[in-house]
N, C-alpha and C positions, 0 to 999 in steps of 0.2 A: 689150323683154322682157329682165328680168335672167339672168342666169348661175342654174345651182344654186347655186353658192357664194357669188357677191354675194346671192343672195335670205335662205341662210342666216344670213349676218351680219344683215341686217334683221330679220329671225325671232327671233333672238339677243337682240340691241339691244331687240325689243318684248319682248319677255319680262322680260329685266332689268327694264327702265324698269318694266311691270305688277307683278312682283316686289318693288321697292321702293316702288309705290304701296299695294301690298297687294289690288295686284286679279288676278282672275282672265280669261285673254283664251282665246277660244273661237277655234275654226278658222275661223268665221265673221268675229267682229271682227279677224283678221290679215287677213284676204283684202279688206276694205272697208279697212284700215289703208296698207295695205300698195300696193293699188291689182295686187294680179297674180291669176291664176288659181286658182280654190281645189284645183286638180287640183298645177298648182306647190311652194303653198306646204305639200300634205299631205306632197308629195315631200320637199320643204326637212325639214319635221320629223320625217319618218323618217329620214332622211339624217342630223338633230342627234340622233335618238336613238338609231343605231345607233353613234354614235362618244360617247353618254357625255354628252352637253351638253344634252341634254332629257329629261325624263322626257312621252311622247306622251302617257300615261296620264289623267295628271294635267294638263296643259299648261301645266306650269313646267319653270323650269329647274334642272339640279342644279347642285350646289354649283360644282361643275368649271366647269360654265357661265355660272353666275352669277359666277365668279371673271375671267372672261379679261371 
């Protein structure tokens, strides 16, 4: 089982990568991607979107996030 923080950077990582594919990734395809619990990884993106690196909303990442 990962950390919240190691799960984060993977969350991060998917994002980007869908971001410059130009696709759009659901909570669903992170949790089958990803391989962890879909209770985890809602965690994981609340946690990037309270500091600013996700928008939950939408489920991409902002610029801030998309930057690091």
């Amino acid at each position: 089982m990962l950390s919240l923080t190691s799960l984060c950077l993977h969350v991060l990582r998917a994002f980007a990568r869908a971001r410059r594919e130009e696709a759009r990734l659901s909570l669903d395809d992170l949790v089958v991607a990803l391989g962890a619990r879909r209770a985890d990884v809602r965690a994981a993106i609340s946690s990037l979107h309270r500091a600013g690196l996700v928008d939950a909303t939408t489920m991409r990442p902002t610029l801030e996030g998309f930057a690091l």
